[in-house]
N, C-alpha and C positions, 0 to 999 in steps of 0.2 A: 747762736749765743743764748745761752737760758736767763730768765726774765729774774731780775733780782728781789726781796720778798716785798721792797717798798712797792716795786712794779703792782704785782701781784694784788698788795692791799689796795693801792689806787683804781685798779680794776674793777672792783668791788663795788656792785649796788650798795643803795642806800641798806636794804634788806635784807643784803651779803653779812652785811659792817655790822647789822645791830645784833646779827644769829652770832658770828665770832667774838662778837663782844659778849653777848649772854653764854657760850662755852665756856669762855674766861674766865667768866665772873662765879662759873659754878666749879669749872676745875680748882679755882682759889681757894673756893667755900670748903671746896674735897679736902686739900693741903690741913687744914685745920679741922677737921673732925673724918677721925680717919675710917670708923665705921659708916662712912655716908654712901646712902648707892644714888649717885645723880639720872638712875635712869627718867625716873619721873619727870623730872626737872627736867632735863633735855628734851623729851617728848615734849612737855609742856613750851619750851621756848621753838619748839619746831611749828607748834600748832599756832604760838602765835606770829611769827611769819608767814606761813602760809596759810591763804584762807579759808 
């Protein structure tokens, strides 16, 4: 039986939680300015979870 996506997000480090929530928070930022390239920004929230 496959794990349902609540499953999933409970599973999740604290460190899991705050990198998905900073993709979120940049895929959102993308929806309204549609020239954006979030690559920086993802590297940069990759560097700050990991040290």
């Amino acid at each position: 039986m496959s794990r349902t996506e609540k499953q999933v997000l409970e599973e999740l480090s604290d460190e899991q939680r705050a990198l998905l929530k900073r993709v979120l928070e940049i895929e959102r930022a993308k929806l309204h300015i549609t020239a954006y390239d979030a690559t920086d920004d993802l590297i940069a929230a990759v560097k700050e979870i990991l040290p």
